[in-house]
C-alpha positions in Angstrom: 0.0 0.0 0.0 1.3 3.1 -0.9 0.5 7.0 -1.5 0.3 8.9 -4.8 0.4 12.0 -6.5 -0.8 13.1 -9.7 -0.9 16.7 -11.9 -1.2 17.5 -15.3 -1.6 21.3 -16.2 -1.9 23.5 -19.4 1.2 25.9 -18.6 4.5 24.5 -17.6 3.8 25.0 -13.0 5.2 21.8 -12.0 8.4 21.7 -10.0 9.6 19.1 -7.7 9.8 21.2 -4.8 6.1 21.5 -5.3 5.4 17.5 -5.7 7.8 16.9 -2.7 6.0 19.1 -0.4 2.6 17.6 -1.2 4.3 13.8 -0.9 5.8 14.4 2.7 1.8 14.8 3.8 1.5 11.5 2.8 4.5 10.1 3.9 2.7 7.8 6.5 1.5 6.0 3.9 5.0 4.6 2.2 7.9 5.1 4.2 10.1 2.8 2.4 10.6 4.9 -0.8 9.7 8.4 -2.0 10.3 9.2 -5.9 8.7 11.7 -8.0 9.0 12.5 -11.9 8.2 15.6 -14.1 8.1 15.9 -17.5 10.3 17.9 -19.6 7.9 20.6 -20.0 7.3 20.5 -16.6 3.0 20.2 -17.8 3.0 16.6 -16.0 4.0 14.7 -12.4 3.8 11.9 -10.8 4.7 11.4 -7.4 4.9 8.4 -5.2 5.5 7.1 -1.6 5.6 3.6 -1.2 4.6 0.9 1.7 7.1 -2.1 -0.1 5.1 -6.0 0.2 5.8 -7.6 -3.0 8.9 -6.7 -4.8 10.8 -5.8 -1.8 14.2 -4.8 -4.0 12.8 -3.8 -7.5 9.3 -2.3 -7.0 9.8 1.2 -6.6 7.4 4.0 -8.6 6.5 5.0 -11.2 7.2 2.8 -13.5 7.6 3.5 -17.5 7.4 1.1 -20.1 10.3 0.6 -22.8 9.4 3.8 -24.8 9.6 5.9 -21.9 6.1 7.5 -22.8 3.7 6.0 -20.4 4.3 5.8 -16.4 1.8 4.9 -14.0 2.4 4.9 -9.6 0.0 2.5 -8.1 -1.5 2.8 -4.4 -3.1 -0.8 -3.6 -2.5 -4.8 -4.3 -3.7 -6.4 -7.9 -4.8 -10.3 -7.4 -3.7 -13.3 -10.0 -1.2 -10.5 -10.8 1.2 -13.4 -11.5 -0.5 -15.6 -14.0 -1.0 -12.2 -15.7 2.8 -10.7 -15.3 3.6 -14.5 -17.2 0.8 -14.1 -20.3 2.6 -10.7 -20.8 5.8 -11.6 -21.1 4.8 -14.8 -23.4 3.3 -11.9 -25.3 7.0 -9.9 -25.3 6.4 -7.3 -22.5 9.3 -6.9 -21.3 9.0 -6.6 -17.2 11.3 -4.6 -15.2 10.5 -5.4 -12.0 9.0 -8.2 -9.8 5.7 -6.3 -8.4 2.1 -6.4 -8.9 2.0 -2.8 -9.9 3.8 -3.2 -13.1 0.7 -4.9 -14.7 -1.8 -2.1 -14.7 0.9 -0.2 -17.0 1.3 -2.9 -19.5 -2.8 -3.6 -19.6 -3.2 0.1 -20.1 -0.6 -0.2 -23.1 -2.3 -3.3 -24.8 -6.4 -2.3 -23.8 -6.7 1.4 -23.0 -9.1 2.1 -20.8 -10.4 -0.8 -20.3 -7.2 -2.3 -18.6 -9.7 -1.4 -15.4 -11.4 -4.5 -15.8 -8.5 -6.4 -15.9 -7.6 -5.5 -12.4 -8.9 -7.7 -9.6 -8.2 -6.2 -5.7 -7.3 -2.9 -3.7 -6.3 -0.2 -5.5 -5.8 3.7 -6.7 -3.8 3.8 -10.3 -2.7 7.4 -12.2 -1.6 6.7 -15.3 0.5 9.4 -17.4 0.9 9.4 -20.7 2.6 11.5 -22.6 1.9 10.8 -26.1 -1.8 11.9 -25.3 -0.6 14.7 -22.8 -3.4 12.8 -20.4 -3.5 11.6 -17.2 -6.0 8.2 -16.9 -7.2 7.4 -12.9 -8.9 4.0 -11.8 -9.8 3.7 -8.4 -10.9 0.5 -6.8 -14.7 -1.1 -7.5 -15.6 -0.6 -3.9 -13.4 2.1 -3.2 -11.6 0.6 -0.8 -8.7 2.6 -1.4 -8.8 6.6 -1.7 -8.5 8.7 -4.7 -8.9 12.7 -4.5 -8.9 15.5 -7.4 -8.9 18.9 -7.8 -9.4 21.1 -10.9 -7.2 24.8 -10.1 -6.7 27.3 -12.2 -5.9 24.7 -15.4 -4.3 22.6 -13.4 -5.9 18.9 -12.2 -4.3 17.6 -9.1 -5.0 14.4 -8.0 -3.7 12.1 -4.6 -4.2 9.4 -2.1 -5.2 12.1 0.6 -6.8 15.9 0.9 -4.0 17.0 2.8 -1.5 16.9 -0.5 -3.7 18.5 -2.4 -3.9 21.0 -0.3 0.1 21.0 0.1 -0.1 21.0 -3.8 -2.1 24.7 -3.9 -5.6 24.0 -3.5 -7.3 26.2 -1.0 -8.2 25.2 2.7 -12.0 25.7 2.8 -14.9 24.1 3.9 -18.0 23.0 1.4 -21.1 23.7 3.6 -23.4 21.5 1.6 -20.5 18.7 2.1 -20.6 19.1 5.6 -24.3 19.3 5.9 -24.9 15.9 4.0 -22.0 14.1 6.7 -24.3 15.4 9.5 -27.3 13.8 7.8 -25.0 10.2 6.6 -25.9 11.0 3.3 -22.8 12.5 1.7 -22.5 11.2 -2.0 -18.9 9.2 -2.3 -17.9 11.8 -4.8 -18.2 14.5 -2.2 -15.8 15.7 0.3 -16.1 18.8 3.3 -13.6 20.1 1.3 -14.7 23.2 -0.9 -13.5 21.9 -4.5 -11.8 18.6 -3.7 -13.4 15.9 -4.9 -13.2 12.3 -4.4 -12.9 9.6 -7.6 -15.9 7.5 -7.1 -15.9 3.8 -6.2 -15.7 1.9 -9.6 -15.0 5.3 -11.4 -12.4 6.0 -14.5 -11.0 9.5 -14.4 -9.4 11.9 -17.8 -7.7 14.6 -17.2 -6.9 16.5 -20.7 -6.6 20.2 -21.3 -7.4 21.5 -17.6 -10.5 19.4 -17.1 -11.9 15.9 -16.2 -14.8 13.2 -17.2 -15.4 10.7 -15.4 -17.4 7.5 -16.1 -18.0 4.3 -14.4 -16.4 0.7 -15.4 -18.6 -1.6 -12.4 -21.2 -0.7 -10.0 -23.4 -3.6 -8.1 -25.9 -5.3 -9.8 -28.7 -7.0 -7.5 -31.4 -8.8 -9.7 -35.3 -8.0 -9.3 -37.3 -9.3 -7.2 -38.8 -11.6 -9.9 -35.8 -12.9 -10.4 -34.7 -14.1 -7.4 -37.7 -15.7 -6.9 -37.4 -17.9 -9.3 -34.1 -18.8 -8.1 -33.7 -22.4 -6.6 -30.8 -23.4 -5.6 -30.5 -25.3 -2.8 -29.3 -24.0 0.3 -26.3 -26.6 0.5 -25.3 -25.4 -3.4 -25.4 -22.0 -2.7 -23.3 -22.2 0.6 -20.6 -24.5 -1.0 -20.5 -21.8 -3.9 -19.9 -19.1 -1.1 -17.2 -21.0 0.5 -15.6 -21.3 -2.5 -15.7 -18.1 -3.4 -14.0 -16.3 -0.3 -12.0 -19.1 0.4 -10.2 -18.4 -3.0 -10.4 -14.4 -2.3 -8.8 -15.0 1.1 -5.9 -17.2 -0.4 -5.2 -14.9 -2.8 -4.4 -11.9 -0.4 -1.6 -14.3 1.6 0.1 -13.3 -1.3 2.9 -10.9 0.1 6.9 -10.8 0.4 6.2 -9.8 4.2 4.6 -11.3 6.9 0.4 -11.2 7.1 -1.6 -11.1 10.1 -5.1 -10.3 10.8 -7.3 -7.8 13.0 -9.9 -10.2 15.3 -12.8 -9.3 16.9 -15.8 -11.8 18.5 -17.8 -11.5 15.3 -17.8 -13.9 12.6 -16.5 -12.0 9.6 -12.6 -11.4 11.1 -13.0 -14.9 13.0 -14.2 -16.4 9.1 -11.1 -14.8 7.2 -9.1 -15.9 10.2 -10.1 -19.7 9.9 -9.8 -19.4 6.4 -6.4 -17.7 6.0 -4.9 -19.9 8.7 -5.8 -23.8 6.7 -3.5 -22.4 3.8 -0.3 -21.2 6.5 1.9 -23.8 8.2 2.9 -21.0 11.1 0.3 -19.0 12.9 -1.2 -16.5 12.1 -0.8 -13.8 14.5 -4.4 -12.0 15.6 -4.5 -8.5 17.1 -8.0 -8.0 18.7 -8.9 -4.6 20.7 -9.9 -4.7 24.2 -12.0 -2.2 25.7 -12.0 -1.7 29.3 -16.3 -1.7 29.3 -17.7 -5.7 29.4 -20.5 -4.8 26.7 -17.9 -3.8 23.9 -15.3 -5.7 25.0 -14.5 -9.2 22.8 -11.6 -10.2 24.1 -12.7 -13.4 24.9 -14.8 -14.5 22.0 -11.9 -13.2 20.2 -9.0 -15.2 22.1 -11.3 -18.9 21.8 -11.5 -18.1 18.3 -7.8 -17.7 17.7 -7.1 -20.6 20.2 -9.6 -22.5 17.8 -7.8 -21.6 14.5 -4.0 -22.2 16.0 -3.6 -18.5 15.7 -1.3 -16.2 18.2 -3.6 -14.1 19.8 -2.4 -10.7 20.5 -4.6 -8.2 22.3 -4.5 -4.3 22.4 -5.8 -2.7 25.3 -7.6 0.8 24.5 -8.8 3.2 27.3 -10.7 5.9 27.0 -7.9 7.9 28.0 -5.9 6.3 24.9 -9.0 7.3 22.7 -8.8 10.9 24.2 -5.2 11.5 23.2 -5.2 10.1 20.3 -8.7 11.3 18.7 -7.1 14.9 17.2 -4.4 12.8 15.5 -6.7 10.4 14.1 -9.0 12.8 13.1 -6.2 14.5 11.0 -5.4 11.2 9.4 -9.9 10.4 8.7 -10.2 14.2 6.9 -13.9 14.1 8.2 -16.0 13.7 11.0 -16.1 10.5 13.5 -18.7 9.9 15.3 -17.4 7.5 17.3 -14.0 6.8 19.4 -14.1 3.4 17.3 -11.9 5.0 14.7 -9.0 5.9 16.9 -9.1 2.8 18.4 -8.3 1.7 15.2 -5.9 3.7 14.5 -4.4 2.6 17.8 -4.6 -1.2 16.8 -3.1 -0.2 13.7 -0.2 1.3 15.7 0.3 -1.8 17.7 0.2 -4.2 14.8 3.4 -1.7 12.6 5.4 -1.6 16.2 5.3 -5.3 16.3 6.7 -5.3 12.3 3.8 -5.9 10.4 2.9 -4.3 7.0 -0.2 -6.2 6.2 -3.6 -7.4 7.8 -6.5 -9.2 6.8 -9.3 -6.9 7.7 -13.3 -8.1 7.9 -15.1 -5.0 6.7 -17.7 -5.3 4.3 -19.6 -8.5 5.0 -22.2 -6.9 6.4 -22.7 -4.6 3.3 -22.4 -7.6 0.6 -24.8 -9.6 2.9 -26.8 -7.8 5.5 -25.2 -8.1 8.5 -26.4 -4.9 10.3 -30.0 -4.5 12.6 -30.8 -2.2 10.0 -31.3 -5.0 7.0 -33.1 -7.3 9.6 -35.3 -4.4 10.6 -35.7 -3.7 6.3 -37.0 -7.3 6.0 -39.5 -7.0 9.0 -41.1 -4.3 8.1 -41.3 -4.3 4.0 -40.4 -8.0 3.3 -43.6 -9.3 4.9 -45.3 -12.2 2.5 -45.8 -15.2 4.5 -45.0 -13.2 7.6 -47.8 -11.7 10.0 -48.0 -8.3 11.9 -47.5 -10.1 15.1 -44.3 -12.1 14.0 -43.0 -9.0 12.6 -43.7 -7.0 15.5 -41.7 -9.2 17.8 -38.8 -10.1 15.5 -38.1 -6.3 15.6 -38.4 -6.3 19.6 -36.3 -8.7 19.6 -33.8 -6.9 17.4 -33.8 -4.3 19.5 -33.4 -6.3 23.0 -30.6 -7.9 21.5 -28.8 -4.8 20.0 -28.2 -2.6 22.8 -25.0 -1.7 21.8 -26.5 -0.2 18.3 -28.5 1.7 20.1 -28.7 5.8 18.4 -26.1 4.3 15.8 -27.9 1.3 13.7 -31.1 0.9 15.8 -33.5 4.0 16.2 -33.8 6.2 18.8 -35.8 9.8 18.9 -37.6 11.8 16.3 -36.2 12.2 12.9 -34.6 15.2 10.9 -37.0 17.0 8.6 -37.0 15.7 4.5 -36.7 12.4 4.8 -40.6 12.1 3.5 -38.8 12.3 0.3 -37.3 9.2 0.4 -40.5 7.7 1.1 -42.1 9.3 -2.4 -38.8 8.3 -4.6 -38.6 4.6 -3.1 -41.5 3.7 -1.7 -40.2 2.8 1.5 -37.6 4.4 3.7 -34.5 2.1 5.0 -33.6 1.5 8.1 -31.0 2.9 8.6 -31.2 5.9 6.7 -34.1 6.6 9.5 -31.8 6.1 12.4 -28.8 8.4 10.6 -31.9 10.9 10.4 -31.7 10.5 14.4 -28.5 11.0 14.5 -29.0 14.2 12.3 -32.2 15.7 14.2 -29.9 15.8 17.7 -27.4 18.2 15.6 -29.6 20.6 13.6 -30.7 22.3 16.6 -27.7 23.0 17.4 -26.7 24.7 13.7 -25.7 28.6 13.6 -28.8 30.1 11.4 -27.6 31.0 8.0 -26.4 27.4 8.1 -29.6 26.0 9.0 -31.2 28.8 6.2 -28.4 27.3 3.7 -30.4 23.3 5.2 -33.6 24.7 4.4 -32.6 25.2 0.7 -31.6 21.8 0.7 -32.6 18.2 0.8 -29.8 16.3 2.1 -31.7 13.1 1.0 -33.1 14.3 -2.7 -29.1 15.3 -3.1 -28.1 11.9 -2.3 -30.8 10.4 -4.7 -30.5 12.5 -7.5 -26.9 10.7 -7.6 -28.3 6.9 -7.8 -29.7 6.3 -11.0 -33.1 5.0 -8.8 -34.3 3.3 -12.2 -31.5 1.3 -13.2 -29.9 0.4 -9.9 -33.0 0.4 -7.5 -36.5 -0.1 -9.6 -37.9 -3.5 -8.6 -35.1 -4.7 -6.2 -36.0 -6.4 -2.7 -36.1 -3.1 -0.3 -33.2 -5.3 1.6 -31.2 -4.7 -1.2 -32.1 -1.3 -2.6 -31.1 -0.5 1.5 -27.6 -2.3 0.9 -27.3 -0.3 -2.6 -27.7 3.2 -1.2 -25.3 2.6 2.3 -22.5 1.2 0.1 -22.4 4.1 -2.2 -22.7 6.5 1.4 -21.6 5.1 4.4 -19.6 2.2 3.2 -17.2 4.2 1.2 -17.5 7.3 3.3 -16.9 5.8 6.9 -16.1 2.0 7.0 -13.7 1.9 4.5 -12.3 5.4 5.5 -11.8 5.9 9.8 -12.5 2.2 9.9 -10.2 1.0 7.2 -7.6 2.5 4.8 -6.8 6.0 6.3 -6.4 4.5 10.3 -4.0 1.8 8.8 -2.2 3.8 6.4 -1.6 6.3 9.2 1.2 3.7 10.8 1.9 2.0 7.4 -0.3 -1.2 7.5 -2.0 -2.1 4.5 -5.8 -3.7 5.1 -6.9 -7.0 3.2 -10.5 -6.6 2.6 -11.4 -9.8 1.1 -15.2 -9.5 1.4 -15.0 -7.2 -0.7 -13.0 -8.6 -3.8 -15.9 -8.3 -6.4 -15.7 -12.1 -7.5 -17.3 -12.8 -4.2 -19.4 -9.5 -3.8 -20.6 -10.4 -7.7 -21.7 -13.8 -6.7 -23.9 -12.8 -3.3 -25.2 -9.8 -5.1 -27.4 -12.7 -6.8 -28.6 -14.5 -3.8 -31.6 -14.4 -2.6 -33.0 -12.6 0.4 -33.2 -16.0 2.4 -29.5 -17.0 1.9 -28.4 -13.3 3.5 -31.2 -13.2 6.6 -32.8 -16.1 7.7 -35.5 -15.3 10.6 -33.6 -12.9 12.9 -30.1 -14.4 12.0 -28.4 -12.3 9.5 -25.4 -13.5 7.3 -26.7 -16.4 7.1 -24.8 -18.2 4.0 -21.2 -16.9 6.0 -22.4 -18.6 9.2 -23.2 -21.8 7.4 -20.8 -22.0 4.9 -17.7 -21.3 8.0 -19.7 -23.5 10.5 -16.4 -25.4 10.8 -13.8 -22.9 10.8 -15.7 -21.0 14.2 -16.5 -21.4 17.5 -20.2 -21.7 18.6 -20.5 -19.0 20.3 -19.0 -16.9 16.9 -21.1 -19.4 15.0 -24.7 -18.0 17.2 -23.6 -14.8 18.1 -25.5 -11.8 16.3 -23.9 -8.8 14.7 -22.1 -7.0 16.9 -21.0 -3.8 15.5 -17.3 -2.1 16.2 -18.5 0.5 18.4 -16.1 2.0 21.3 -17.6 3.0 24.6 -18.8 6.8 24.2 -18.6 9.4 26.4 -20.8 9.6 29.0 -20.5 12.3 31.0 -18.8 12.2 34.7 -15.3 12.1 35.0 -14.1 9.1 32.5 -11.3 10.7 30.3 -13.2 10.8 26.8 -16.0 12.9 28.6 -13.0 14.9 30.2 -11.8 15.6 26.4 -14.8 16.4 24.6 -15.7 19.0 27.5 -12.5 21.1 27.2 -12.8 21.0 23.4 -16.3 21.8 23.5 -15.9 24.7 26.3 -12.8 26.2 24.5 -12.2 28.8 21.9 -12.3 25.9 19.4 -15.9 25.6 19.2 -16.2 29.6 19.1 -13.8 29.3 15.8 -15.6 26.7 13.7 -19.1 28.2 11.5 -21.4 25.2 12.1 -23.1 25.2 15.1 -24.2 27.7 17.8 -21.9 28.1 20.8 -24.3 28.6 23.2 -26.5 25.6 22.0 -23.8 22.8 21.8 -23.1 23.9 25.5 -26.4 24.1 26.9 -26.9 20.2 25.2 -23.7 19.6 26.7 -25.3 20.4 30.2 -28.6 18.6 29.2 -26.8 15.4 28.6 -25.2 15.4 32.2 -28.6 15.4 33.9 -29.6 12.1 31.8 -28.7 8.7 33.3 -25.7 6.8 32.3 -27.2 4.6 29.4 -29.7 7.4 28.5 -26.3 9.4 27.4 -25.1 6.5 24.5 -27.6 7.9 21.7 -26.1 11.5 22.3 -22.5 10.0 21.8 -22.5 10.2 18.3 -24.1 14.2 18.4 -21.2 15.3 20.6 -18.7 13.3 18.8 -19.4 15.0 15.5 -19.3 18.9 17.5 -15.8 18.1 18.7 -14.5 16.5 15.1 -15.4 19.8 13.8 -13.6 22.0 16.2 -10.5 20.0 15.8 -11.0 19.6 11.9 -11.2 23.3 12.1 -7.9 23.8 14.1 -5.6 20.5 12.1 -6.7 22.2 8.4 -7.1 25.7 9.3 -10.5 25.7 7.2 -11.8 28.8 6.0 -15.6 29.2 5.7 -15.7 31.6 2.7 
């Protein structure tokens, strides 16, 4: 995993002072080599930090093919690279190094554009090519790695992270209707809070000719209609073999690496599934780093450490305190670039530290299960409510209290609590139904807009946060005549998936110590294949992720094996005198929350003081509200954001 630059312009502003000042922002992300290149006319650049795995003494960026007319710098892993790297040298490529990355130049070289589909794993590509004085971007399907651009005064920038382009030139400012959408979960994955930056969207190509860009997609997530998968009927036993197939194969592929691989554990059955997996094709152990929060009801230790003593793993545990989480949440906010609404990310970014001090570059990670087969309350509370043939009012009725009894955790952040933020009737006319969790990120939204200065909340007024997000999705191709479980599924991956999971949960908390995360849930081979099951093999009853707990029955312990979704949430603050509290008080009573435009002094504090009168557990809901107040003070202060 690495970092990378790009820049193409119409006048000859490139220099390498320039390209090395925006690469040491991103140094975090490849520490093992930092190389940049500029053309002649000084109209191109690539730059490039890199994180070596595979092709420890020969892999360094960018690489140019034999002409000297294309190069391309790479951020990410490419699967079956090998059988690929041997068809193009049968072919005559002639290969000049021994990594992975060198394949996306010679594809691009023999198919154009469409060397995108070629590409199978992890990754952020610039290509630059002089002959067409272009620069060509591919960023991953599920955009599990990070790709930013801006377009300045004839000049298009593009990088691994905001913080070069704004070491490149491009102005430190926040975009208000950005910023508004994060408040609401909504946020379109081609939108930053950054006035002008933009992000490359999941399974998105980028040009850059002449001072502008096009962009257009090469994949997106296909779920069949309804029809459809009715009429599908395979049998339970097929499809689950098919499914263990499937990841098994994704999983072997990522143990691919020139340096060790480990894995982050926690107690729920996607990490502990990849674990069992990864470990049957590995003669030594795999060593498993699980968090351990002081508070018994997020703590899973020990699910985690049965799990690993199951699959002949070395279990490894990370203590995180609140006080940890209070230290280190400014830094791991700089390292995000957006809100967190949750301490979960800097305990991340904490594990992340443990696992680079104790020499490791690489981890299997088990984000997005839950989005490729409905792991969260949200989907079971989807199917409850709209997925109701054969089911009566009553069984629905206490499937859903039972959800709820057995969620506690999720409570305010994927179960519902309190009254909703205005617009969301509009997702109800456009869809005919409103998800799950969209209603409980409206919550989470109606606990901040009170507190919103008011010209911002004029500017909301203006505004639908939700008919902004759905005037993205092309509602009539992607989500016309799909179960509502899956048109639910659809609309958080192309949000909150791309936006949060794989961003304070995934690449940028790893990245930030130099670990590169293995997602293989997400390698679209297996994503392509449960996109076409039916409801019944991803939720069956109140048990979600139902073909992963069959088809790994073996690989887990019992208690994984029953256990329901548990979702990586970190104790919040609640008041009284535990450290995290402590923290968000001072940041919240400082000059820092007088300095940012967002919300109302006065009205954050006065909630502030509201919250300590509730009882303990009555504070959780409000965890994410005062999380989100403090990331913007301190996103204020790290970036120096102007408001104009």
């Amino acid at each position: 995993m690495c970092g990378l630059i790009g820049a193409l312009s119409t006048r000859p502003t490139f220099t390498s002072e320039r390209i090395a000042a925006a690469l040491s922002t991103i140094a975090h992300r490849g520490p093992d080599d930092t190389a940049c290149w500029l053309s002649p006319d000084h109209q191109m650049a690539l730059g490039h930090v890199r994180l070596s795995i595979i092709g420890l003494a020969n892999g360094n960026q960018p690489i140019v093919n034999a002409r000297g007319d294309v190069r391309c710098v790479v951020n990410g892993e490419f699967y079956g690279y090998k059988e690929i790297r041997t068809k193009l040298a049968a072919e005559g490529v002639r290969l000049t190094t021994d990594a992975d990355s060198e394949i996306a130049l010679h594809l691009y070289e023999k198919h154009g554009a469409e060397f995108v589909h070629h590409l199978r794993g992890e990754f952020a590509v610039v290509i630059a090519d002089e002959r067409r004085h272009c620069l060509i971007a591919a960023r991953d399907r599920f955009g599990i790695k990070p790709l930013f651009y801006t377009v300045l005064n004839g000049e298009v920038l593009l990088a691994s992270e905001v913080k070069a382009l704004l070491a490149a030139g491009a102005p430190a400012r926040w975009d208000v209707d950005g910023f508004l959408a994060e408040c609401h979960h909504t946020r379109p994955a081609s939108q930053t809070i950054f006035a002008g930056i933009r992000a490359v969207p999941p399974g998105f190509l980028l040009f850059a000719k002449d001072g502008s860009v096009y962009l257009r997609p090469y994949w997106d997530t296909v779920y069949p209609s309804k029809e459809t998968l009715s009429a599908d009927k395979r049998s339970d036993a097929d499809v689950i073999a098919g499914f263990r197939t499937m990841l098994d194969e994704a999983v072997a592929e990522r143990l691919i690496a020139d340096v060790e691989v480990a894995c982050y554990l926690s107690g729920g059955i996607d990490s502990c599934a990849v674990l069992g997996l990864a470990q049957r094709h590995v003669s030594r152990p795999i060593r498993a780093f699980t968090i351990a929060f002081g508070e018994g009801m997020y703590n899973e230790e020990a699910a985690a450490h049965d799990m690993a003593k199951l699959a002949g793993a070395s279990f490894v545990p990370v203590p995180v305190s609140q006080q940890q989480i209070a230290e280190s949440f400014a830094d791991a906010l700089w390292h995000s670039e957006c809100p967190m609404i949750n301490g979960n990310g800097t305990a991340k970014y904490l594990l992340s530290k443990a696992v680079r001090d104790a020499g490791i570059k690489v981890v299997f990670t088990g984000e997005g299960a839950d989005e490729i087969l409905a792991g969260y309350p949200t989907a079971r509370r989807d199917l409850a409510l709209f997925n109701t043939h054969g089911l009566n009012v009553d069984d629905a009725k206490r499937q859903l209290s039972e959800l709820e009894a057995a969620n506690p955790v999720s409570r305010g952040i994927l179960t519902p609590h309190g009254d909703t933020a205005p617009g969301l009737d509009i997702v109800q006319s456009r869809l005919g139904f409103i998800s799950s969790w969209l209603y409980t990120c409206s919550n989470m939204a109606a606990k901040l807009l009170p507190l919103l200065r008011g010209e911002v909340m004029e500017r909301l007024t203006r505004a639908n946060p939700y008919a902004e997000l759905l005037d993205t999705i092309d509602i009539h191709r992607c989500l016309s005549g799909r179960d509502p479980v899956n048109q639910s599924l659809y609309l958080w991956n192309q949000t909150v998936l791309v936006n949060t999971i794989l961003t304070y949960l995934g690449d940028r908390m790893e990245m930030a110590h130099s670990v590169e995360g293995r997602v293989p849930f997400l390698d679209h081979h297996v994503a392509e294949y449960v996109a076409g099951l039916p409801i019944r093999h991803k939720i069956r009853g109140t048990q979600e992720k139902y073909v992963l707990r069959e088809g790994v029955r073996d690989l887990v312990t019992p208690e994984v094996y029953n256990r329901h979704k548990h979702p990586f949430v970190a104790p919040p603050p609640r008041g009284g005198n535990d450290p995290l509290s402590a923290f968000c008080q001072d940041v919240l009573r400082s000059s820092l929350l007088d300095d940012q435009p967002f919300f109302e002094p006065a009205r954050v504090r006065g909630t502030m003081d509201y919250i300590a009168t509730l009882d303990h557990d009555e504070r959780a809901p409000y965890g994410a509200m005062v999380m989100t107040t403090v990331s913007t003070c301190l996103l204020q202060q790290r970036f120096g954001l102007s408001s104009g």
